[in-house]
GUROTI-425375 format. One record per residue (C-alpha): x, y, z. Coordinates in steps of 0.5 Angstrom, whole numbers, padded with zeros to 4 digits. Example, Ala and Ser with C-alpha at 12.3 -4.5 7.8 and 13.67 -1.06 7.14 Angstrom:
2
+-------+-------+-------+
:  east : north :    up :
+-------+-------+-------+
:  0025 : -0009 :  0016 :
:  0027 : -0002 :  0014 :
+-------+-------+-------+
***
This chain:
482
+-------+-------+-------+
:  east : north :    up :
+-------+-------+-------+
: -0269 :  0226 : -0171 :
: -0269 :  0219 : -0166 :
: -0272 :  0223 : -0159 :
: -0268 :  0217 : -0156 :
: -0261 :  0220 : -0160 :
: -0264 :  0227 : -0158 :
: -0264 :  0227 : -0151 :
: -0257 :  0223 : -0151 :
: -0254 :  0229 : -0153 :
: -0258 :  0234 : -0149 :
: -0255 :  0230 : -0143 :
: -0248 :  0231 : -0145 :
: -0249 :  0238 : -0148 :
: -0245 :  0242 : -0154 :
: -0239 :  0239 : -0156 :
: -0234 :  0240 : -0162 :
: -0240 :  0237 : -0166 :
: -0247 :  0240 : -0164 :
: -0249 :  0247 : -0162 :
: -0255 :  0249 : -0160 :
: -0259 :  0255 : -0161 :
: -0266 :  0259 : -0158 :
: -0268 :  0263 : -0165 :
: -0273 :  0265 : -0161 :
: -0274 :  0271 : -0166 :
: -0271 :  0267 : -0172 :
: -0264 :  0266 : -0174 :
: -0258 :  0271 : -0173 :
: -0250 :  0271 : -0175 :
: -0249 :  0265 : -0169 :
: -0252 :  0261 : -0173 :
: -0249 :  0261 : -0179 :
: -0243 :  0262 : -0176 :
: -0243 :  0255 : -0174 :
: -0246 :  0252 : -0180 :
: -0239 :  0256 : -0183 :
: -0234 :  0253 : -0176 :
: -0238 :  0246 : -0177 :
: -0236 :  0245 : -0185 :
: -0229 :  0248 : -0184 :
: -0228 :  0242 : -0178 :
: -0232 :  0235 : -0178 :
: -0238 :  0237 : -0179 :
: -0243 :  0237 : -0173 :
: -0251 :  0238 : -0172 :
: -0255 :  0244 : -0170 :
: -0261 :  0244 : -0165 :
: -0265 :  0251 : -0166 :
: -0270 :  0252 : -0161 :
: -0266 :  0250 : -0154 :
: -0262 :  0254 : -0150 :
: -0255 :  0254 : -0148 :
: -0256 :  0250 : -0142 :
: -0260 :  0244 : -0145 :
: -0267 :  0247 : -0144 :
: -0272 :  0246 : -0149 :
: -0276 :  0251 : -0151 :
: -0277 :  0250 : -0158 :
: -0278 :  0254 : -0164 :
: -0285 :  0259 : -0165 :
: -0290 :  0254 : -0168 :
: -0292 :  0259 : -0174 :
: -0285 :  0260 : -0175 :
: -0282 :  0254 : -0176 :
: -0283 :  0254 : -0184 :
: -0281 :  0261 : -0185 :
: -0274 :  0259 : -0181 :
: -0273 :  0254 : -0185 :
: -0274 :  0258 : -0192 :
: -0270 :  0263 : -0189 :
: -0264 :  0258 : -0187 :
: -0264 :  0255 : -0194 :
: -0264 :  0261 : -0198 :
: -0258 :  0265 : -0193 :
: -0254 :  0260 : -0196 :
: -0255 :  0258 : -0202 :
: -0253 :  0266 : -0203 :
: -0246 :  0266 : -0206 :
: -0246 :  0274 : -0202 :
: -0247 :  0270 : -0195 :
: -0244 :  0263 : -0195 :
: -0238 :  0262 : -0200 :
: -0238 :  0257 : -0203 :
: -0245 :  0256 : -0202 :
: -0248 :  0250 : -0198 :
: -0254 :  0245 : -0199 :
: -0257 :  0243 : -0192 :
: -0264 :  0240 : -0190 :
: -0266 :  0243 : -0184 :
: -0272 :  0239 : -0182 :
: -0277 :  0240 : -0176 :
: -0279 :  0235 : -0170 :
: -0283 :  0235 : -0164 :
: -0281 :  0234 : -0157 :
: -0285 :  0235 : -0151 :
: -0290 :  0238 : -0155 :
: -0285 :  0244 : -0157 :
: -0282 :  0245 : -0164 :
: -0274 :  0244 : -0166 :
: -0271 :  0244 : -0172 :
: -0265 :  0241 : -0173 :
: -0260 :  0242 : -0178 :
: -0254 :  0237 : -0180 :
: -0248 :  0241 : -0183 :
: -0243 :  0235 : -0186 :
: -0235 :  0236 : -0186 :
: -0234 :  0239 : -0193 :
: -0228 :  0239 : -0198 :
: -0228 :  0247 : -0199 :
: -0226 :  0253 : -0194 :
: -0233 :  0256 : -0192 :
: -0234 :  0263 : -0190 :
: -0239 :  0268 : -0188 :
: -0240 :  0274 : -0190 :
: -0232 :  0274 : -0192 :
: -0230 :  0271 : -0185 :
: -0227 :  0264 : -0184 :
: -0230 :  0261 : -0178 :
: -0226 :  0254 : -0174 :
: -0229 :  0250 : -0168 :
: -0225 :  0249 : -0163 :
: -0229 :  0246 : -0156 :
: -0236 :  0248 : -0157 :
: -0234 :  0255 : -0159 :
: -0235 :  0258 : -0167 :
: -0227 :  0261 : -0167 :
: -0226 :  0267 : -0173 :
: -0220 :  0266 : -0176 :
: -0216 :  0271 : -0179 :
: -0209 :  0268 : -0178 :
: -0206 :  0266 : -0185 :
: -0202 :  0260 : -0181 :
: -0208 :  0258 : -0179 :
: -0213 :  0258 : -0185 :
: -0206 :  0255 : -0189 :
: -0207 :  0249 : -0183 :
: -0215 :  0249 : -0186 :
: -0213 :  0248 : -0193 :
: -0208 :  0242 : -0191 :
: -0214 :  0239 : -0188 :
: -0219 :  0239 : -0193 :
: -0213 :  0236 : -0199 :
: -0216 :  0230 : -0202 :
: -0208 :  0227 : -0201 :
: -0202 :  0226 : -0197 :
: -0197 :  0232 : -0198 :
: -0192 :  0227 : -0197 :
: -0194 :  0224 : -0204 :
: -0192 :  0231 : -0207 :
: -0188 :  0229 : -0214 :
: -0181 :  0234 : -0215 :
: -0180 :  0232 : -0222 :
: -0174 :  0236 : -0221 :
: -0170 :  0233 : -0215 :
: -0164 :  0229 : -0218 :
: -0161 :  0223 : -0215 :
: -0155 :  0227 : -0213 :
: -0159 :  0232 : -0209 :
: -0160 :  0226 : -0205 :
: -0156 :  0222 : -0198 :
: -0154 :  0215 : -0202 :
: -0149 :  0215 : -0197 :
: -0154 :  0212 : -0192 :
: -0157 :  0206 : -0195 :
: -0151 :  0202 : -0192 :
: -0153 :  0204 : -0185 :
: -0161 :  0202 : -0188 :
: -0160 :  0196 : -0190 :
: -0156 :  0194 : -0184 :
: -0162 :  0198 : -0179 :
: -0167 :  0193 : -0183 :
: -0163 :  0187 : -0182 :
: -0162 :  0189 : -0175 :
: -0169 :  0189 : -0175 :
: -0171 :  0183 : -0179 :
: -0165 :  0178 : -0181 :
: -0168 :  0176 : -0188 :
: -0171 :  0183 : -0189 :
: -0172 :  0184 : -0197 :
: -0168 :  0190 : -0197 :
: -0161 :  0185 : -0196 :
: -0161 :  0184 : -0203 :
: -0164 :  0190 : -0207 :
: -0160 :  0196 : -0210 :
: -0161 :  0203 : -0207 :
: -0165 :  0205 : -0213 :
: -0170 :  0199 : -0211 :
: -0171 :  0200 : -0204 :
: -0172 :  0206 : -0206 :
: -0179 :  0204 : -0211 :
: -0180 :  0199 : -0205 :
: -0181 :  0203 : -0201 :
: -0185 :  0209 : -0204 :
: -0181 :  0214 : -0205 :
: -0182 :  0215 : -0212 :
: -0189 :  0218 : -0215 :
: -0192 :  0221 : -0220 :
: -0196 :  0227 : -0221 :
: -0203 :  0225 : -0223 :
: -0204 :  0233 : -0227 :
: -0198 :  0234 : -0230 :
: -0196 :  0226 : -0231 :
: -0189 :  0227 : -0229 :
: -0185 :  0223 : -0225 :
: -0180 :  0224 : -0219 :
: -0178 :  0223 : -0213 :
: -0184 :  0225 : -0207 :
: -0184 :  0229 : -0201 :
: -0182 :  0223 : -0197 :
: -0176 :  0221 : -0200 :
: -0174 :  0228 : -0200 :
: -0175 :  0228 : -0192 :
: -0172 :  0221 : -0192 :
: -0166 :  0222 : -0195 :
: -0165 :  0229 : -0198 :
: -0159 :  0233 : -0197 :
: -0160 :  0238 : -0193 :
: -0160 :  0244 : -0198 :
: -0164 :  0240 : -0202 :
: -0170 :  0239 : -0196 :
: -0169 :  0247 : -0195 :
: -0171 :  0248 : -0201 :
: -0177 :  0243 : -0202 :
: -0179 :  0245 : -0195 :
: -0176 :  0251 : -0193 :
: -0180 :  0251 : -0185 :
: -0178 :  0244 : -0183 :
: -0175 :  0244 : -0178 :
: -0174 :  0241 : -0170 :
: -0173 :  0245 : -0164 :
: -0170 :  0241 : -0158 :
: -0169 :  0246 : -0152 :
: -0168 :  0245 : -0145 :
: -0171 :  0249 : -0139 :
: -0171 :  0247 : -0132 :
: -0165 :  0253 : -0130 :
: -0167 :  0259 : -0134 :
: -0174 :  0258 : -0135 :
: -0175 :  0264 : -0139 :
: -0171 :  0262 : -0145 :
: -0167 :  0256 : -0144 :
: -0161 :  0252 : -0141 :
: -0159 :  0248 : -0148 :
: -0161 :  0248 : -0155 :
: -0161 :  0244 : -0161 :
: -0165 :  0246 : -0168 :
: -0165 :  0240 : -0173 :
: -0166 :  0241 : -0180 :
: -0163 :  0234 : -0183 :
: -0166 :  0228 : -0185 :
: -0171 :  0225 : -0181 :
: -0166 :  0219 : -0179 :
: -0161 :  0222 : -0177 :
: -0166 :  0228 : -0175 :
: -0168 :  0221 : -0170 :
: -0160 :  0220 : -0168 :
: -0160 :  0228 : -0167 :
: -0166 :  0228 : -0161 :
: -0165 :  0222 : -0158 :
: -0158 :  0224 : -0156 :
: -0160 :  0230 : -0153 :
: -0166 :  0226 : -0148 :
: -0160 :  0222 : -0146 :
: -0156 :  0227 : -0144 :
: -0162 :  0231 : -0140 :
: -0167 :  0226 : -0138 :
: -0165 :  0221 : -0132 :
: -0165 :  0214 : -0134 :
: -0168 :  0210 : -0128 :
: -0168 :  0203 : -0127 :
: -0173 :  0198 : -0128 :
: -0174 :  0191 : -0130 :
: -0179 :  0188 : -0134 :
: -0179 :  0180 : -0134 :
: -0172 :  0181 : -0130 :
: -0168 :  0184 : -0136 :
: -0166 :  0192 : -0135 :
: -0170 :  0196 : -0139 :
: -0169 :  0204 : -0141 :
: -0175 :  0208 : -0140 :
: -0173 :  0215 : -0141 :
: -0171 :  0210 : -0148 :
: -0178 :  0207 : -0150 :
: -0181 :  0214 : -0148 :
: -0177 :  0218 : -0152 :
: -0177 :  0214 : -0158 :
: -0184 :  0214 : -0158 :
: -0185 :  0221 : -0157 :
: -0180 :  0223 : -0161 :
: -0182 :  0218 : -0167 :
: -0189 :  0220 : -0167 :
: -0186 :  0228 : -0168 :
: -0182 :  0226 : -0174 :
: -0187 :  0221 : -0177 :
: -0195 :  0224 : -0176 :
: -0193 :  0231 : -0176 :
: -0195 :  0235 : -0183 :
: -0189 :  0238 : -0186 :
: -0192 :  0243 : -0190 :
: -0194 :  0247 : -0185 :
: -0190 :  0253 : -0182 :
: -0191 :  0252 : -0175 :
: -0184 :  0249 : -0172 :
: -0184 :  0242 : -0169 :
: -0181 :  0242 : -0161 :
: -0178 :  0238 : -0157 :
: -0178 :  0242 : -0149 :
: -0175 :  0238 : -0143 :
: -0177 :  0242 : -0136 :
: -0177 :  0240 : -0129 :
: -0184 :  0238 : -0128 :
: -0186 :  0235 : -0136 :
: -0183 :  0234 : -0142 :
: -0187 :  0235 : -0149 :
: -0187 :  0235 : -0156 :
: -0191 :  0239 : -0161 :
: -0192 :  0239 : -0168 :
: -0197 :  0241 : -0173 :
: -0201 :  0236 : -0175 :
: -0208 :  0235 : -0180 :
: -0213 :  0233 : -0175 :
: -0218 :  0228 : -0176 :
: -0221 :  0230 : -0168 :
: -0219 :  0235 : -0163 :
: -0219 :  0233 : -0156 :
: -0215 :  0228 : -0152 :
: -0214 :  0222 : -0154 :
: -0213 :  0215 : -0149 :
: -0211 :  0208 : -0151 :
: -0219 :  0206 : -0150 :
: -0222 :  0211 : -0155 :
: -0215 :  0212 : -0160 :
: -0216 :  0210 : -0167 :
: -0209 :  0209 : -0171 :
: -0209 :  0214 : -0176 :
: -0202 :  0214 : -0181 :
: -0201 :  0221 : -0183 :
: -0195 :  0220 : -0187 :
: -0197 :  0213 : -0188 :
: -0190 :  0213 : -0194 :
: -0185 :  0215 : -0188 :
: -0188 :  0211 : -0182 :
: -0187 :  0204 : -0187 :
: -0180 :  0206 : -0187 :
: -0180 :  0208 : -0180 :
: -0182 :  0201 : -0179 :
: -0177 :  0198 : -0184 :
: -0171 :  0200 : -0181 :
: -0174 :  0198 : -0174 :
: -0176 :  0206 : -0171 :
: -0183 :  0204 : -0170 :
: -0187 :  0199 : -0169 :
: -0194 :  0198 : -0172 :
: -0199 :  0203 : -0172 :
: -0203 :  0205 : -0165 :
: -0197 :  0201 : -0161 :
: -0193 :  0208 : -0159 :
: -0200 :  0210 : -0155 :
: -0200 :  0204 : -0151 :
: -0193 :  0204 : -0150 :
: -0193 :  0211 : -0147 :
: -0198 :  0210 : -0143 :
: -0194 :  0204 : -0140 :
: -0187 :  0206 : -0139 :
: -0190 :  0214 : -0137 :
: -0193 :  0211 : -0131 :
: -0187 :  0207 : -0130 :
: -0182 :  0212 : -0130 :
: -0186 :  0219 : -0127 :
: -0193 :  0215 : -0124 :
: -0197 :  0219 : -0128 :
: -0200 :  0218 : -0135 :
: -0198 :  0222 : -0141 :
: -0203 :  0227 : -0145 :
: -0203 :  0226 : -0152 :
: -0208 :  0232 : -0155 :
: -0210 :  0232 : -0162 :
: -0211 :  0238 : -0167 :
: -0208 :  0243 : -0171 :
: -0201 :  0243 : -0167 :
: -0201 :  0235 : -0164 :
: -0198 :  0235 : -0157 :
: -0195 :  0229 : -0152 :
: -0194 :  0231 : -0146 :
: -0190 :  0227 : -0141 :
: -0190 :  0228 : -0134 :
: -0183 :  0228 : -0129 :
: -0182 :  0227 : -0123 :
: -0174 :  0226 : -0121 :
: -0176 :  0223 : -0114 :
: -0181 :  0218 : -0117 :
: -0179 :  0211 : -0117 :
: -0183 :  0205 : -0120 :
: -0179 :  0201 : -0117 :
: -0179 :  0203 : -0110 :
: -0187 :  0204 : -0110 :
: -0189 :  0197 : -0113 :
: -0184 :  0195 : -0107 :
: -0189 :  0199 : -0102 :
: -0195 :  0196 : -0105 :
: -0193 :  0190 : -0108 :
: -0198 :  0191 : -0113 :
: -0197 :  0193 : -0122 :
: -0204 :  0195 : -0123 :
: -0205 :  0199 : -0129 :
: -0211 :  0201 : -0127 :
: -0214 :  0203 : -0120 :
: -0219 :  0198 : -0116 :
: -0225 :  0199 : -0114 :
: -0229 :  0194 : -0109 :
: -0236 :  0197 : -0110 :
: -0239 :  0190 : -0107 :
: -0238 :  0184 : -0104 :
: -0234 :  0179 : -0108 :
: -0235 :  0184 : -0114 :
: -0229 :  0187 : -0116 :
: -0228 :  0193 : -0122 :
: -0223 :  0195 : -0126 :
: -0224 :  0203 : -0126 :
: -0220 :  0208 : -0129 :
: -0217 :  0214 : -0126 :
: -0223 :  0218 : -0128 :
: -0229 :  0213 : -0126 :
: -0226 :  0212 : -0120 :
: -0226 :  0221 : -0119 :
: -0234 :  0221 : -0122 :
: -0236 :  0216 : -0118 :
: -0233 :  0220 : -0112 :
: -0235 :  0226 : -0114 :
: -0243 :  0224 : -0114 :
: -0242 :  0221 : -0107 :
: -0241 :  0228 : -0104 :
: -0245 :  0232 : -0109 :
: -0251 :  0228 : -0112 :
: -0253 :  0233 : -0117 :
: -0247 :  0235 : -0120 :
: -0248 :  0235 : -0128 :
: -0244 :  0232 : -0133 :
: -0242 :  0239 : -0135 :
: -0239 :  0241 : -0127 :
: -0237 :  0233 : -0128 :
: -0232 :  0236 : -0134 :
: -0230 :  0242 : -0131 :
: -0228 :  0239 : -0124 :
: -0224 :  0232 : -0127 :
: -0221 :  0236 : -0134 :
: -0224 :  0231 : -0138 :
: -0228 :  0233 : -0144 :
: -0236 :  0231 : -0144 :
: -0235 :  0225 : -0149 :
: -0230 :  0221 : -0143 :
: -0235 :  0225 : -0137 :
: -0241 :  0220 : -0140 :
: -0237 :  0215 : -0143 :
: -0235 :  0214 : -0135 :
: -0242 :  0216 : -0133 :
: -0245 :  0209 : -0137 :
: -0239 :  0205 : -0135 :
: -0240 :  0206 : -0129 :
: -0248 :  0206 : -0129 :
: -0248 :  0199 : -0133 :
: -0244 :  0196 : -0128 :
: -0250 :  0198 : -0122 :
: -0245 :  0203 : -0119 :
: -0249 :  0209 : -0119 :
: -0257 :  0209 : -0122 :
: -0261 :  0216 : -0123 :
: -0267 :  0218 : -0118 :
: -0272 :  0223 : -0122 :
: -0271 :  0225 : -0128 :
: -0265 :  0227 : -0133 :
: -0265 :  0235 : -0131 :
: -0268 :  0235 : -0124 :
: -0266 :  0228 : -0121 :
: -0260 :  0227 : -0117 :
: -0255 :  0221 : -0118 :
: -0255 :  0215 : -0113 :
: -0248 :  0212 : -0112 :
: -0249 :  0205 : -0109 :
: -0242 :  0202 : -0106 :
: -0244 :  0197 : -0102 :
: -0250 :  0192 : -0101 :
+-------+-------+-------+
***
């Protein structure tokens, strides 16, 4: 283990991905807990030897083989771990004390001990016992794409031909000498994926996708039993709701569906870009309502959700995680889930390239409530927009003069620095209370850890703040003026 390495995670702490332990008398259930949560998420790296507030103590010298023998064997036991695992846990010195660390990789099997499942969620090891949420592990853990299933019993009569028109027609709207122009049904169809073949049987047939895409109803029903979309509105009757759509055809004229029903509940407020008259509840629907129809998973039992309220509007879904946590334009990493029905979604002119819906929804959000969305990765994917009836861009950047999308901080003379939202808060936060902690800085911003330390270096690479002492006794230093 670097040392350096090892005290940039001390600064930040445990995470999703790293979890200390004190084994001061040895390993107990929490640690194989963990190294269950950790196999079963995204992997992560174990400290034994330091405390839960980043303190090190270390482990007892004369113990450390022992406890290393001890780990080996408790997981190599089918009885303990199931399946069992192979780890290298290795031992370090750091300020003279003894630390052993253990690196759990991301495996491709459901680990559990002693006949118990265990997730990691945040920086907690979480028993799992729900069958949607084991179901949701193995989903994550298949080595292909659902929408890739071959139905070698699905029949062309089962599917909506009937729509190919209107397709070859949305992609010609999109791109004038579109290829599909001149190809039959049955070659769009090879064209674009949506027939496959299955490596174990050998059979060939019509794919998941095509299924989704162009499948009649009864026919998606029967293939995917619990696919549906649930758009509800509910600003009156907070309770229950004040209307209501269940969708449960096509996933294009499930698109038509949803996005009539924003159009009949959402304002559409003036606003002009480059002097033509744009539809901002029209860019944020579309993207939010996309991204629910193109990424989500749909093997899953969980029911998609489209919810109008009066301070916020949401779509949720259930979703193969790559990470957990929120994602911002600056860390997002385009990441296809179904990457068949995205290319049609982009063919027929739902979609844009891969990773434009993000910068879009932040830029048309601030636009339209002056607030930017959430976007929360994992098991159930969320996008969260906030709204505000009485906001207007227009009359605002009127007052102001000014479109920024970032906030501006003058932090010395002729020097200007572009700092987001959250940096500007941290930076804040330290010119009152010198001695805050990442982990306090996190907890008073709603930020996770990771984003809290990126904004710490940010802000001290550009000499905005210097630490005075050392990283567990000293105090920050905010320099905002010469």
């Amino acid at each position: 283990m670097d040392l350096v390495n090892f005290e940039s995670i001390l600064s930040v702490g445990e995470t999703i991905t790293v979890e200390f332990k004190s084994c001061q008398k040895g390993a107990h259930d929490d640690l194989y807990e963990t190294i269950s949560s950790f196999s079963n998420r995204f992997g992560g790296d174990i400290f034994l030897g330091v405390e839960n507030n980043n303190t090190v103590t270390g482990v007892p010298h004369n113990a450390v083989a022992s406890v290393i023998k001890n780990i080996v064997k408790m997981i190599a036991n089918p009885e303990v771990m199931s399946p069992t695992l192979y780890l290298d846990p290795r031992s370090f010195i750091y300020e003279g004390k003894d630390v052993i660390h253990i690196h759990v990789p991301v495996s491709s099997e459901v680990h559990s001990y002693k006949k118990v499942i265990y997730d990691r969620v945040d920086d907690a090891d979480i028993k799992t016992t729900a069958t949607s949420a084991i179901a949701s592990m193995y989903i994550r853990k298949q080595k292909i794409f659902t929408e890739q299933r071959v139905f070698p019993h699905i029949k062309d009569e089962d599917l909506r031909f009937d729509l190919f028109p209107r397709i070859k027609q949305m992609a010609i709207n999109r791109v004038s000498n579109h290829p599909w122009a001149n190809l039959s049904d049955k070659e769009i169809i090879q064209s674009a994926g949506l027939i496959g073949t299955d490596a174990e049987t050998g059979k060939t047939g019509y794919n998941l996708a095509a299924v989704l895409l162009l499948g009649k109803d009864a026919t998606i029903k029967c293939v995917c039993p619990t696919y549906r979309t649930d758009a509800i509105l509910r600003k009156i009757n907070t309770d229950r709701y004040d209307d209501r759509l269940i969708v449960e055809t096509n996933l294009i004229e499930s698109y038509d569906l949803l996005m009539g029903f924003a159009e009949k509940h959402l304002w559409d407020k003036f606003y002009l870009e480059d002097n033509i008259s744009i539809s901002l509840r029209g860019k944020i629907s579309r993207e939010m309502l996309v991204n629910t129809l193109m990424h989500r998973e749909f093997i899953s039992t969980y029911f998609a959700k489209f919810v109008i309220e009066r301070d916020k509007m949401f779509v949720e879904n259930a979703n193969r995680a790559s990470h957990t946590g929120e994602l911002t334009p600056e860390k997002f990493e385009p990441n296809s889930k179904n990457p068949i029905i995205a290319a049609f979604f982009r063919n027929i002119g739902y979609a844009d390239e891969l990773g434009s819906g993000v910068r879009n929804l932040f830029r048309y959000a601030r636009r339209y409530s002056g607030k930017d969305p959430q976007l929360i990765e994992g098991d159930i994917f969320k996008i969260i927009v906030p709204l505000d009836d009485n906001y207007s861009f227009d009359a605002e950047s009127g007052k102001s003069g000014n479109d920024s999308e970032n906030v501006t901080t003058n932090v010395t003379i002729n020097v200007t620095i572009k700092l987001t939202v959250a940096e500007k808060r941290i930076l804040e936060l330290l010119t009152d209370n010198a001695e805050l902690t990442t982990t306090e800085l996190a907890e008073i911003i709603g930020k996770d850890l990771r984003t809290i330390q990126r904004g710490i270096n940010k802000l001290r690479d550009n000499g905005l703040i210097a630490r005075d002492g050392s990283k567990k006794a000293g105090t920050w230093v905010v320099k905002t003026d010469n």
